[in-house]
TORKOL-61949 format. One line per 5 residues: number of its first residue (from 0); their letters; for each residue x, y, z of N, C-alpha, C. Coordinates in pm, whole numbers, padded with zeros to 5 digits. Atoms other than C-alpha are relative to their C-alpha. Example, Ala and Ser with C-alpha at 12.3 -4.5 7.8 and 13.67 -1.06 7.14 Angstrom:
REM residues 2
0 = AS = 00089,-00119,00000,01230,-00450,00780,00090,00120,00000; -00082,-00119,-00006,01367,-00106,00714,-00077,00109,00073 $
//
This chain:
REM residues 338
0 = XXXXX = 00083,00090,00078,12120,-02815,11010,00083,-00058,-00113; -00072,00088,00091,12272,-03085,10784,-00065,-00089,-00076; 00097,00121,00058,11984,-03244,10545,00047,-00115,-00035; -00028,00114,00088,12163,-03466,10370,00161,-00061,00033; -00126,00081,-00023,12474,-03714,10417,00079,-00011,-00166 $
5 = XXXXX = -00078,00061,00144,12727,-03756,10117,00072,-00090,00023; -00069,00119,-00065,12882,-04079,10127,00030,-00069,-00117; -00080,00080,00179,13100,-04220,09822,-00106,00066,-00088; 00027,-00137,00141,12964,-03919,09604,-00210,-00017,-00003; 00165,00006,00019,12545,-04030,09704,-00023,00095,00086 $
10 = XXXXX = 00074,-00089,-00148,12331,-03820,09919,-00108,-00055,00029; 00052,00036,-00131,12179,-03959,10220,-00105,00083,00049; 00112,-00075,-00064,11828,-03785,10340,00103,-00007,00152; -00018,00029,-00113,11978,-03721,10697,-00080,-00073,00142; 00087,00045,-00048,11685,-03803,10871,-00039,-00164,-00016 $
15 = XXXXX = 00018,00208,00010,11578,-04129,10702,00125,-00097,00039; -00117,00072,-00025,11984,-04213,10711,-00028,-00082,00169; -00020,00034,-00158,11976,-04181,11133,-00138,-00086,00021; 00058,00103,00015,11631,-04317,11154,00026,-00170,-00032; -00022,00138,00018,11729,-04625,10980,00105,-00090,00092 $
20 = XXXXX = -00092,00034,-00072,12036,-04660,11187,-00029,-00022,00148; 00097,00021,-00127,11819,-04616,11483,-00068,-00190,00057; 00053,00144,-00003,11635,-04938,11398,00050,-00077,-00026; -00090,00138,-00085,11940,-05168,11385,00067,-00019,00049; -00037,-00013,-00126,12059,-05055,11662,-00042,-00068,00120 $
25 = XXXXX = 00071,00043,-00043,11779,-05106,11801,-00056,-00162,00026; 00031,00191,00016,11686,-05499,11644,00126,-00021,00049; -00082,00064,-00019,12063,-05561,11707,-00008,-00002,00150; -00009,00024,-00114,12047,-05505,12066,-00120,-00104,00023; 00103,00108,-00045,11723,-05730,12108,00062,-00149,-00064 $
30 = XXXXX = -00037,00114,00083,11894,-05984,11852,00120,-00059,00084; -00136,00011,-00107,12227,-05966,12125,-00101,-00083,00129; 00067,00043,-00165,11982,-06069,12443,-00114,-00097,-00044; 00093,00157,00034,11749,-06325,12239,00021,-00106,00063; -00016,00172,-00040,11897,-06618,12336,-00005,00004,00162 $
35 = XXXXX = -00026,-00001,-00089,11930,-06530,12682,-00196,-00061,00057; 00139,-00004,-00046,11539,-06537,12708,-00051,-00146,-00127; 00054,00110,00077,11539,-06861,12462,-00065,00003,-00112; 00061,-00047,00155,11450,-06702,12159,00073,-00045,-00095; -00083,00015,00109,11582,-06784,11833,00050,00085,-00064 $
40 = XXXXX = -00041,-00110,00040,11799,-06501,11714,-00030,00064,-00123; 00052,-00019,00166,11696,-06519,11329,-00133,00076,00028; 00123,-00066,00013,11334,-06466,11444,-00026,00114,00031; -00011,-00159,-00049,11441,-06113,11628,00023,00047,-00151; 00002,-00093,00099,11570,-06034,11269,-00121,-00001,-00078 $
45 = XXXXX = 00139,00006,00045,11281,-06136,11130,-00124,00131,00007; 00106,-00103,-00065,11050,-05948,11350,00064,00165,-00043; -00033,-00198,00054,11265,-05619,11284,-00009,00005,-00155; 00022,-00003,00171,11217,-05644,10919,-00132,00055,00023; 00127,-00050,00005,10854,-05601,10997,00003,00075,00101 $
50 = XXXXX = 00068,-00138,-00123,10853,-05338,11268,00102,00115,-00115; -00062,-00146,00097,11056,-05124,11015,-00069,00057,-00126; 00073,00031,00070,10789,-05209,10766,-00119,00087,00000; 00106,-00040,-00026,10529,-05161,10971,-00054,00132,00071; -00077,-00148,-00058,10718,-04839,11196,-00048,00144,-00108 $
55 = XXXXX = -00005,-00096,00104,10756,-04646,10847,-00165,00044,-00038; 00159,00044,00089,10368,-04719,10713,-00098,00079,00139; 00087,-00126,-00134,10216,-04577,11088,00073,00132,00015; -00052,-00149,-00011,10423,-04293,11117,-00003,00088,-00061; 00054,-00083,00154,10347,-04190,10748,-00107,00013,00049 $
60 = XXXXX = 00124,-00051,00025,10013,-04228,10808,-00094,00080,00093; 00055,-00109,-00114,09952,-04047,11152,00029,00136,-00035; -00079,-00106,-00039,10177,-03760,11074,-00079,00083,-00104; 00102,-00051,00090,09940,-03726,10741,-00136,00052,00054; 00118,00002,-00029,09652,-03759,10930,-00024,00111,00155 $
65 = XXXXX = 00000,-00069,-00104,09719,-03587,11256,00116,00119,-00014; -00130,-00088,-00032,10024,-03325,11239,-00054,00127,-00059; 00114,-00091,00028,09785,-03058,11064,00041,00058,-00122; -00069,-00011,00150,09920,-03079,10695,-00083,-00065,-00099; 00094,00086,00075,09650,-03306,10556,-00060,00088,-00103 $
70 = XXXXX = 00085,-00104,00141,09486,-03018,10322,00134,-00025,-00099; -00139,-00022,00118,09860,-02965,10190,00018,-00112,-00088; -00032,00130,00079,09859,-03311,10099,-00115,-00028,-00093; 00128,-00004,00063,09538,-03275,09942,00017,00093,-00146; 00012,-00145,00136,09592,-02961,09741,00133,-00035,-00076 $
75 = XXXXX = -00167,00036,00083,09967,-03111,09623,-00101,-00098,-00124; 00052,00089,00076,09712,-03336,09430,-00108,00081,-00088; 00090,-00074,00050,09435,-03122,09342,00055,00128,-00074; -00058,-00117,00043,09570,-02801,09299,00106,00063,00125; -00124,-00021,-00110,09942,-02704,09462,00009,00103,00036 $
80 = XXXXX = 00015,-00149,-00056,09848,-02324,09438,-00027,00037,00144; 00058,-00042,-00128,09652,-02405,09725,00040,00003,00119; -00058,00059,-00128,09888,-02545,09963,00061,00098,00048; -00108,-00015,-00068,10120,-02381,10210,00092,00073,-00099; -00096,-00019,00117,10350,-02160,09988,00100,00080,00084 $
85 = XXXXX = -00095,-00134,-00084,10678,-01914,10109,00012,00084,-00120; -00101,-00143,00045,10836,-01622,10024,00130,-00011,-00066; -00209,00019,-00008,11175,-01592,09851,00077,00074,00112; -00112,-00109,-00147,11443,-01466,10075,00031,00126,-00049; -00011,-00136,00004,11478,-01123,10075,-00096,00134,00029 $
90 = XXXXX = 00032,-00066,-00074,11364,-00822,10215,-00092,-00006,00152; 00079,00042,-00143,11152,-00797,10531,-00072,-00106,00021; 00121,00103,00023,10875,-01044,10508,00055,-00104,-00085; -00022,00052,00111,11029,-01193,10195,-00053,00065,-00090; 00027,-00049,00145,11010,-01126,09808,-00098,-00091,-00062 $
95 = XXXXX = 00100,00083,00064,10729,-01203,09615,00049,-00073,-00124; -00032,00072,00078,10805,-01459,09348,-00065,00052,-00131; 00095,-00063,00143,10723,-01330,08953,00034,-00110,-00102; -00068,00119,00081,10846,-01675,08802,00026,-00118,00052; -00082,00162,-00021,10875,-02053,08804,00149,00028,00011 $
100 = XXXXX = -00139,00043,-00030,11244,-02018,08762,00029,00055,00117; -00087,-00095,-00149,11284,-01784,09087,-00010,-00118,00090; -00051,00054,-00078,11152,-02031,09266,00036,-00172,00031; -00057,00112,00069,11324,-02336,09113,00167,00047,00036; -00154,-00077,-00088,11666,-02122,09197,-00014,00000,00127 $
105 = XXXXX = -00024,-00030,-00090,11608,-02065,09550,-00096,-00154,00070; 00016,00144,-00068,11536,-02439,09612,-00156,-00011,00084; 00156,-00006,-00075,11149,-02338,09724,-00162,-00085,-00043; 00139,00025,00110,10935,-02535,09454,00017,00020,-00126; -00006,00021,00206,10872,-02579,09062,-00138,00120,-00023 $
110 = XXXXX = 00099,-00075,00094,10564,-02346,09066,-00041,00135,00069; 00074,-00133,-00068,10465,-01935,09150,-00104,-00003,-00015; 00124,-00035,00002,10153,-01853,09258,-00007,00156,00027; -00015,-00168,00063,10146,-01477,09062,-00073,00106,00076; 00076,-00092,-00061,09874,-01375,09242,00018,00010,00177 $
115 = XXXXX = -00073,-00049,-00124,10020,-01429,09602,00129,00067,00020; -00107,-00023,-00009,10362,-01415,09522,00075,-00108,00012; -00069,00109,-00048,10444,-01751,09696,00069,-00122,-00100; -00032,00137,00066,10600,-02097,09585,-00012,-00091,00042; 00098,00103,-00033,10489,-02360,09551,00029,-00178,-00037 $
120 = XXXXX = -00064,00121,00061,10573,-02743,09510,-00083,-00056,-00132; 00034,00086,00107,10494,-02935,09158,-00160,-00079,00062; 00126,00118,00000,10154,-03165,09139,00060,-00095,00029; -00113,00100,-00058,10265,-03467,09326,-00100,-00072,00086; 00090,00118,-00076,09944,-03723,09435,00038,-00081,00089 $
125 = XXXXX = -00077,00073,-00100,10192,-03927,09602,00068,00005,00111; -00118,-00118,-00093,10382,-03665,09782,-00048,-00107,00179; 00045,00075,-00157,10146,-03856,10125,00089,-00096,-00007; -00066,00127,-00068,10323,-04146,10091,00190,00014,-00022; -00174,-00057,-00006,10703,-04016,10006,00074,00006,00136 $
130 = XXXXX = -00050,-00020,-00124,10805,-04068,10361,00157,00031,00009; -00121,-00024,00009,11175,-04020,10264,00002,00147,-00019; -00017,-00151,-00039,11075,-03637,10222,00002,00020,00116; 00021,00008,-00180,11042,-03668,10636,-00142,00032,-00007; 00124,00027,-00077,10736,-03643,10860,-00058,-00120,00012 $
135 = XXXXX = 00048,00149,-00052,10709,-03973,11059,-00071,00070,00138; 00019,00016,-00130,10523,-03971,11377,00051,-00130,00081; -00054,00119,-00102,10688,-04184,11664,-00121,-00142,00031; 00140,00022,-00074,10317,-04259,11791,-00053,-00109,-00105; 00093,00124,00078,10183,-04400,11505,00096,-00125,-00073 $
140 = XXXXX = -00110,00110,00032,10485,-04630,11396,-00032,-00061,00126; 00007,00128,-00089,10451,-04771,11751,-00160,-00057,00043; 00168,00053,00014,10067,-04826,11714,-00026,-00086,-00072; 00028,00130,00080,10109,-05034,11417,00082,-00053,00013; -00100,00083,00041,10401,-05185,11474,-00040,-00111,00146 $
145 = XXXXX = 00034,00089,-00127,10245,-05370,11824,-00045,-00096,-00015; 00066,00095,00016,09958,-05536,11705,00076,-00110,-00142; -00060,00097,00141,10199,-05664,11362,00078,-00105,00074; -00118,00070,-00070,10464,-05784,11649,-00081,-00126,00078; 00070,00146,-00048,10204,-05979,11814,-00062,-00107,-00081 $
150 = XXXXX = 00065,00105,00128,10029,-06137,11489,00183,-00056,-00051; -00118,00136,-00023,10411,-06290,11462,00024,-00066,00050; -00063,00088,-00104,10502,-06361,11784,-00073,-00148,00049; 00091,00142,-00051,10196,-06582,11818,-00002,-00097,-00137; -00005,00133,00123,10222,-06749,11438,00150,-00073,00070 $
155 = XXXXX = -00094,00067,-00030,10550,-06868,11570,00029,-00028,00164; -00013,00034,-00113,10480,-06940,11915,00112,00048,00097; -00157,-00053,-00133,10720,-06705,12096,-00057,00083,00122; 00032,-00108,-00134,10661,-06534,12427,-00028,00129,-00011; -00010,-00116,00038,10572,-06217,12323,-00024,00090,00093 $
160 = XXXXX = -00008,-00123,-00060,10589,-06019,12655,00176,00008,00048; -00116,-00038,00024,10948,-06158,12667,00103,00111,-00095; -00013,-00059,00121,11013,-06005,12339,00005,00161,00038; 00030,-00135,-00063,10862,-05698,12478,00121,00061,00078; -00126,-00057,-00110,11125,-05662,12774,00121,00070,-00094 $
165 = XXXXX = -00108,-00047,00120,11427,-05690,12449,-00018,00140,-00056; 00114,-00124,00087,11194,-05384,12294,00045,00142,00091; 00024,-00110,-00111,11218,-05202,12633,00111,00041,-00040; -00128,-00135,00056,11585,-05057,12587,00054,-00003,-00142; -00052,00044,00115,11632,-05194,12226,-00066,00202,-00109 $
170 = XXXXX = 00062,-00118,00099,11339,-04902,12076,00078,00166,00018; -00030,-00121,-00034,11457,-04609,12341,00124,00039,-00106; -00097,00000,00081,11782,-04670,12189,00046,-00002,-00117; 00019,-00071,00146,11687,-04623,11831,-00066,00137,00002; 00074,-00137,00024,11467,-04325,11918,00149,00075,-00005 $
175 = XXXXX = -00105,-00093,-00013,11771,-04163,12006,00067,00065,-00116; -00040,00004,00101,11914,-04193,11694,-00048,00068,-00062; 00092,-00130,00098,11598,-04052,11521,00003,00087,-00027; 00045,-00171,-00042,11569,-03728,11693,00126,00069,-00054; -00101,-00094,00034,11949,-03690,11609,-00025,00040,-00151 $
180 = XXXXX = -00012,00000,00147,11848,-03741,11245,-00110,00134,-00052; 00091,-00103,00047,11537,-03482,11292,00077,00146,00062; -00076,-00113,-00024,11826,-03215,11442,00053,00023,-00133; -00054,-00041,00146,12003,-03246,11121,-00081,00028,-00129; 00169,-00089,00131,11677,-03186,10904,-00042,00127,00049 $
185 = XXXXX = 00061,-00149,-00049,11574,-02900,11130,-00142,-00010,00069; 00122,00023,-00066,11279,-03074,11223,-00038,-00007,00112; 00006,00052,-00150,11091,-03117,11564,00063,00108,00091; -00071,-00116,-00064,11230,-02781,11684,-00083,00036,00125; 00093,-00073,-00120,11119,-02605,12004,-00013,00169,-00014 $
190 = XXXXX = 00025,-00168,-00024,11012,-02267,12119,00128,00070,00007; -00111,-00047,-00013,11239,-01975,12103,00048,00051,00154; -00011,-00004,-00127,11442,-01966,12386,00133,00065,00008; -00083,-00066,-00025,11723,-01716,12520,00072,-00035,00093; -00104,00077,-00094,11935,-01960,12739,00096,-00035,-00083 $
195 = XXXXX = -00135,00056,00069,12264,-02096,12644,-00068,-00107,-00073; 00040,00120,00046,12094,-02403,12547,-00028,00012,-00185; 00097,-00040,00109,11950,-02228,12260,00098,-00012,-00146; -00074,00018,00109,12036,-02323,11897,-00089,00046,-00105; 00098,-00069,00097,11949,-02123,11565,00021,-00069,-00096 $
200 = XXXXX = -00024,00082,00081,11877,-02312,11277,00032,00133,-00125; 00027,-00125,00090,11947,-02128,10924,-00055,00063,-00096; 00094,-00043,00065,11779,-01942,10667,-00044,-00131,-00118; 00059,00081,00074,11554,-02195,10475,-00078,-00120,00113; 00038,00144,-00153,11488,-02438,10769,-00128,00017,00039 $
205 = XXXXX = 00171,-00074,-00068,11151,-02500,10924,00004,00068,00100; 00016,-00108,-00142,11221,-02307,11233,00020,00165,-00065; -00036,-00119,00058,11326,-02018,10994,-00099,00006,-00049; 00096,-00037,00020,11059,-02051,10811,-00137,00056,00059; 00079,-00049,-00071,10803,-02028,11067,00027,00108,00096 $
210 = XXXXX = -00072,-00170,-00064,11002,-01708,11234,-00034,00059,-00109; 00058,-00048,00045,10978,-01589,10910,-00155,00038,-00010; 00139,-00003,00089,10615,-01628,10818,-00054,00111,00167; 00045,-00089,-00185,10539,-01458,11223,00069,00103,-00015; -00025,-00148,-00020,10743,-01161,11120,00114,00025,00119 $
215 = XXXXX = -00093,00000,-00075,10998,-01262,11333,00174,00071,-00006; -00155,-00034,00051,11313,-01246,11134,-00006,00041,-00156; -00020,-00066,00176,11397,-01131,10785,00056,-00153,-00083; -00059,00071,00049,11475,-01320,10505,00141,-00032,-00002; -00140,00047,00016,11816,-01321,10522,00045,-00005,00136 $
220 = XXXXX = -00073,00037,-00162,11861,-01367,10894,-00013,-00159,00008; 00038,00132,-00075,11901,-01721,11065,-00145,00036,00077; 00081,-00010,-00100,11594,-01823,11288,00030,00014,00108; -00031,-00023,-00120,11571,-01702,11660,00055,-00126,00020; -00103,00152,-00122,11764,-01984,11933,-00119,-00031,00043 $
225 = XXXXX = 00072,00105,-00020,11534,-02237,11973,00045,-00103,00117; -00022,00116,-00080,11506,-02492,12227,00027,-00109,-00094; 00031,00133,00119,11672,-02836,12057,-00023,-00079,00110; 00114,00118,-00111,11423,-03051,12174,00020,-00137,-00082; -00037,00137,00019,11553,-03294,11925,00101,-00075,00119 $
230 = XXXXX = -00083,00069,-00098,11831,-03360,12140,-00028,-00006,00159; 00001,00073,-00104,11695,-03341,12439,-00017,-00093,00022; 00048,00130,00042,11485,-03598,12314,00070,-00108,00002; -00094,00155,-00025,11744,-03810,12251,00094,-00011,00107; -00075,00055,-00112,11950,-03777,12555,-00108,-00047,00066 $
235 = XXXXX = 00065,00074,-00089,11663,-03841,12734,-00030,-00173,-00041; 00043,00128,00040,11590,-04142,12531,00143,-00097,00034; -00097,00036,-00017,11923,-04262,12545,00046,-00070,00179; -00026,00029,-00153,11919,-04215,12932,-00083,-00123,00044; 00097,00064,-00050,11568,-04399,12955,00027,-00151,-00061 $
240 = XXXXX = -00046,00116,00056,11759,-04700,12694,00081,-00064,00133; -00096,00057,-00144,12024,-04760,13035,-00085,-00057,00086; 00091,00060,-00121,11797,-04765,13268,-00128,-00131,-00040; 00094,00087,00081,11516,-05002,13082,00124,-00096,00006; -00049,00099,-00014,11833,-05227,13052,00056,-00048,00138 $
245 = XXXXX = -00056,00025,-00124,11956,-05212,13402,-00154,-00062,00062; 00124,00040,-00035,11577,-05251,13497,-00041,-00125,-00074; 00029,00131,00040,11584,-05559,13287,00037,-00138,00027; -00104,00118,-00035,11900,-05741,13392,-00016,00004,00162; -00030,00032,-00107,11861,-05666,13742,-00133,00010,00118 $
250 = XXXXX = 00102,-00052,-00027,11492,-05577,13843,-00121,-00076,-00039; 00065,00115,00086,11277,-05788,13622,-00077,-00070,00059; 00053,00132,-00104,11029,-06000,13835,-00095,-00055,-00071; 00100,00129,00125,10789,-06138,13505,-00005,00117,-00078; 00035,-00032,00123,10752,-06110,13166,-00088,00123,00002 $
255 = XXXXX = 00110,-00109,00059,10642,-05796,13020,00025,00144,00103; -00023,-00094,-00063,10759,-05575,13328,00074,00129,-00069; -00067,-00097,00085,11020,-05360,13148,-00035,00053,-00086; 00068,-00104,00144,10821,-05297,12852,-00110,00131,00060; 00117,-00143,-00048,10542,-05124,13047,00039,00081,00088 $
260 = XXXXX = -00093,-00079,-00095,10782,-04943,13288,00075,00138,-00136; -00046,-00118,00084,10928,-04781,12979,-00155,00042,-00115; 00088,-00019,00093,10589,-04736,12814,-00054,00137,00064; 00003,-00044,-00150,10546,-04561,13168,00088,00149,-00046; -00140,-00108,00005,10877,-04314,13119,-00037,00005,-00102 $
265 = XXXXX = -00018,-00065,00116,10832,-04259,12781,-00105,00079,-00026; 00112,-00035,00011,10470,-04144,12781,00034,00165,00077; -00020,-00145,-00115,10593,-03899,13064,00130,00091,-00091; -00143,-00053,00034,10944,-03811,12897,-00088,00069,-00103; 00073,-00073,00124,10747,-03710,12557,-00112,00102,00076 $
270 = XXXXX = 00070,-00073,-00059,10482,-03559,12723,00020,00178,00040; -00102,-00122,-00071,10736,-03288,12927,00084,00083,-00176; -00037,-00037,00149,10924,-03275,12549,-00091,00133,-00069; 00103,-00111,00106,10612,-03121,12364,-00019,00111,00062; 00052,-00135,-00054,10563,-02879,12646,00117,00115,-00061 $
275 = XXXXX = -00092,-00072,00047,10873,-02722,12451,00020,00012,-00152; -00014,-00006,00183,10838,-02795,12087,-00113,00100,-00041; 00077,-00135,00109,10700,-02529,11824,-00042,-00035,-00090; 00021,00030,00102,10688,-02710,11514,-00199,-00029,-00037; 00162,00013,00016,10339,-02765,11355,-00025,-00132,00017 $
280 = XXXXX = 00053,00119,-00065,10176,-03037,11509,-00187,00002,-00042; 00145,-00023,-00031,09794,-03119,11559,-00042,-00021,00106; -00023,-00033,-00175,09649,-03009,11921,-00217,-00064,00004; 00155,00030,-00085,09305,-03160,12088,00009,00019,00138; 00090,-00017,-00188,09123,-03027,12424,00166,00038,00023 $
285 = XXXXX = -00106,-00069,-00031,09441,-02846,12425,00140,-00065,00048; -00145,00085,-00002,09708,-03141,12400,00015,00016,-00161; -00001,00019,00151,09881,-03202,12097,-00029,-00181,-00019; 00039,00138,00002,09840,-03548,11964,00076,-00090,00057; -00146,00104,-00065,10199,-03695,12079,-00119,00060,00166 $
290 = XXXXX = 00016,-00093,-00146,10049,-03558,12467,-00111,-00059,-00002; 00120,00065,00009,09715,-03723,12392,00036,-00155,00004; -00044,00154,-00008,09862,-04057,12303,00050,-00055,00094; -00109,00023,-00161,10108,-04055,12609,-00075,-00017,00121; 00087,00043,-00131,09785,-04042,12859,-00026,-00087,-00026 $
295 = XXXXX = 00048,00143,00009,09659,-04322,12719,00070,-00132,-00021; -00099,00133,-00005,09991,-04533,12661,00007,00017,00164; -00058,-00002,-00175,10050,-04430,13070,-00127,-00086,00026; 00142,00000,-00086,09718,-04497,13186,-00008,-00173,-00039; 00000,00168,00006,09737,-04883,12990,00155,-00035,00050 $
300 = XXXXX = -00148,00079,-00039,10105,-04949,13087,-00059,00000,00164; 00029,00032,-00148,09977,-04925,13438,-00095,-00078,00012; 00131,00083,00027,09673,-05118,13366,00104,-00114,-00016; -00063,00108,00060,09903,-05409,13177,00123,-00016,00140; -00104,00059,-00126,10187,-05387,13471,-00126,-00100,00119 $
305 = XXXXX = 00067,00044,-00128,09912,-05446,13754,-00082,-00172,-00069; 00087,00146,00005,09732,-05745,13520,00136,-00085,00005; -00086,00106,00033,10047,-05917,13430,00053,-00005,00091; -00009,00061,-00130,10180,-05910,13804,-00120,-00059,00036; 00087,00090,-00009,09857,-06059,13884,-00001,-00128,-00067 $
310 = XXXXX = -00049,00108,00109,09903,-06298,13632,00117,-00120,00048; -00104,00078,-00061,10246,-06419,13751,-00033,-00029,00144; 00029,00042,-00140,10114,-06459,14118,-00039,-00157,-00027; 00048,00125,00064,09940,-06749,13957,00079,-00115,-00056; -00105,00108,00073,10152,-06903,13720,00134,00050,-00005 $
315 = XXXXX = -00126,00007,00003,10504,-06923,13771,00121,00026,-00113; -00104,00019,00140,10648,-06996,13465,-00032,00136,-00085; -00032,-00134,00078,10552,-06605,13330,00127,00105,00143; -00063,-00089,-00042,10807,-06513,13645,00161,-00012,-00040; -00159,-00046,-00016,11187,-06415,13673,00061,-00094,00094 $
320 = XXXXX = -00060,00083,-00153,11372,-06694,13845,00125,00078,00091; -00082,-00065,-00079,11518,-06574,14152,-00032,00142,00039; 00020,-00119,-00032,11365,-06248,14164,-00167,00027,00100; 00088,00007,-00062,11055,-06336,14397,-00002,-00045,00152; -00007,00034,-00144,11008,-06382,14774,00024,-00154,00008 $
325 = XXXXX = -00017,00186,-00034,11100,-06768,14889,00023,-00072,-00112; -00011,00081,00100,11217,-06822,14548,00143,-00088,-00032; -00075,00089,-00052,11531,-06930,14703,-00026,-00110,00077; 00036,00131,-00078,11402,-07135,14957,-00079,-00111,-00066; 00016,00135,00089,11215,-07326,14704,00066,-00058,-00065 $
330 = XXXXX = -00080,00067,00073,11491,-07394,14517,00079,-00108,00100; -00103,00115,-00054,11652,-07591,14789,-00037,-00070,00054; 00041,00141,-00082,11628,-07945,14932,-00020,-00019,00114; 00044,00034,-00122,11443,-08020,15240,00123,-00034,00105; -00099,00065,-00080,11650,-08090,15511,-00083,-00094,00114 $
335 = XXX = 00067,00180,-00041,11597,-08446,15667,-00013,00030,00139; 00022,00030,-00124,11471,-08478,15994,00060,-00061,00087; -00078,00014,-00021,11674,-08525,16257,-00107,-00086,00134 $
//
């Protein structure tokens, strides 16, 4: 685990750093293949200005609302005693805290709560919207960032299922980035797992912490070997960025195909993911919420593929030239009667 970046003597949140790097990665590859689809390249930067805008602002506000921390964010305002508190490090369980300064030294919080023991963070009303402390959801950044992309694409009259296709390996290919940025926070961890694969984060981390608090490990041990499900995450994303572009340049038969093909794979890829992550989440009818969202992005990406091929049967001009039955033979000149 590596929270933070130092870079000409600043420090870098690691998370928000890769995140951000994610997303102009991401706009730059859609901003590279604009013109190809007759776009104006400015307006791709454009548009990523507001999906980073609008990315940050849903992901804050799902991860508040769904990830199962919403009291904490409540009681950081009301009263911080109440929230979520730890242990200092040391002995079995941890040491009970008898002082603000203990746990102001051991980097846990500004305030003890005497009568648990624990620590506790400062009064901090705002703490919900601090998204540079981490906790984004993926889900809800791409919930608001859809309907913002289409209230552009249509003030400026652009194709917006073209747009979409650019999106298809442009986003995978920032997720990637993300997940590396939530390995180096510690975040997004998986179950503990006793394969080679397995990586231990170290004492203070959320995977340590929640070993701790289960009686798992001691304060002064690392956490068990964890599945990193960040990175699978991102190889998989990474893998599903190739293919989304190979499926774009060479596969493609109308507007809008590629986006819902990877709306398709990603719904499924995340899906398989959570069946391995540990971290605290929030779970319905026995999904968690990422696993809830993913049936219902699958279930419309197959809906939206089958209308918008229907669609292009019709009108032409939403297809792929060259990628349709007799769409050679229409291109060529009668031959004269002999």
């Amino acid at each position: 685990m590596h929270g933070t970046f130092v870079i000409l003597g600043i420090d870098f949140p690691a998370y928000f750093t890769l995140l951000m790097v994610g997303f102009l990665v991401g706009i730059y590859a859609a901003w590279r293949h604009a013109p190809r689809e007759g776009i104006e390249p400015n307006r791709i930067l454009d548009l990523g200005m507001l999906i980073v805008i609008s990315g940050v602002m849903g992901g804050r506000f799902a991860h508040v609302l769904f990830d199962g921390q919403l009291m904490d964010y409540i009681y950081l305002c009301t009263d911080p005693l109440l929230s979520t508190g730890r242990m200092l490090p040391g002995g079995g369980d941890g040491t009970a805290c008898a002082e603000d300064a203990q746990c102001v030294a051991a980097q846990l919080g500004q305030l003890c709560n005497l009568d648990a023991g624990t620590c506790h963070s400062e009064r901090d009303c705002f703490r919900a919207f601090k998204f540079w402390y981490g906790g984004l959801t993926y889900y809800g950044g791409f919930l608001l960032a859809i309907p913002t992309c289409i209230w552009f694409l249509r003030r400026h009259n652009i194709p917006p299922w073209r747009v979409g296709d650019l999106a298809a390996f442009g986003v995978p290919l920032g997720i990637g980035f993300g997940r590396m940025g939530c390995f180096f926070a510690g975040c997004c961890f998986g179950e503990v797992s006793d394969n080679a694969l397995g990586v231990s984060f170290p004492t203070g981390s959320p995977a340590w912490r929640t070993h701790n608090d289960a009686g798992w490990v001691s304060a002064a041990d690392a956490a068990l070997p964890v599945h990193p499900t960040q990175l699978y995450t991102a190889l998989l994303m990474w893998l599903l960025a190739a293919f989304c572009y190979w499926y774009y340049r060479r596969v493609r038969r109308f507007d809008g195909e590629t986006f819902w093909v990877f709306g398709i794979l990603y719904a499924v890829a995340r899906f398989l993911i959570e069946l391995f992550r540990a971290d605290q989440r929030g779970e319905y009818f026995g999904l968690s919420t990422s696993q809830g969202i993913g049936v219902v992005l699958c279930v419309t990406s197959i809906f939206m593929l089958r209308r918008l091929y229907l669609a292009a049967l019709r009108n032409p001009n939403a297809r792929v030239p060259g990628r349709w039955p007799l769409d050679d033979l229409a291109e060529q000149p009668e031959t004269p009667a002999h």
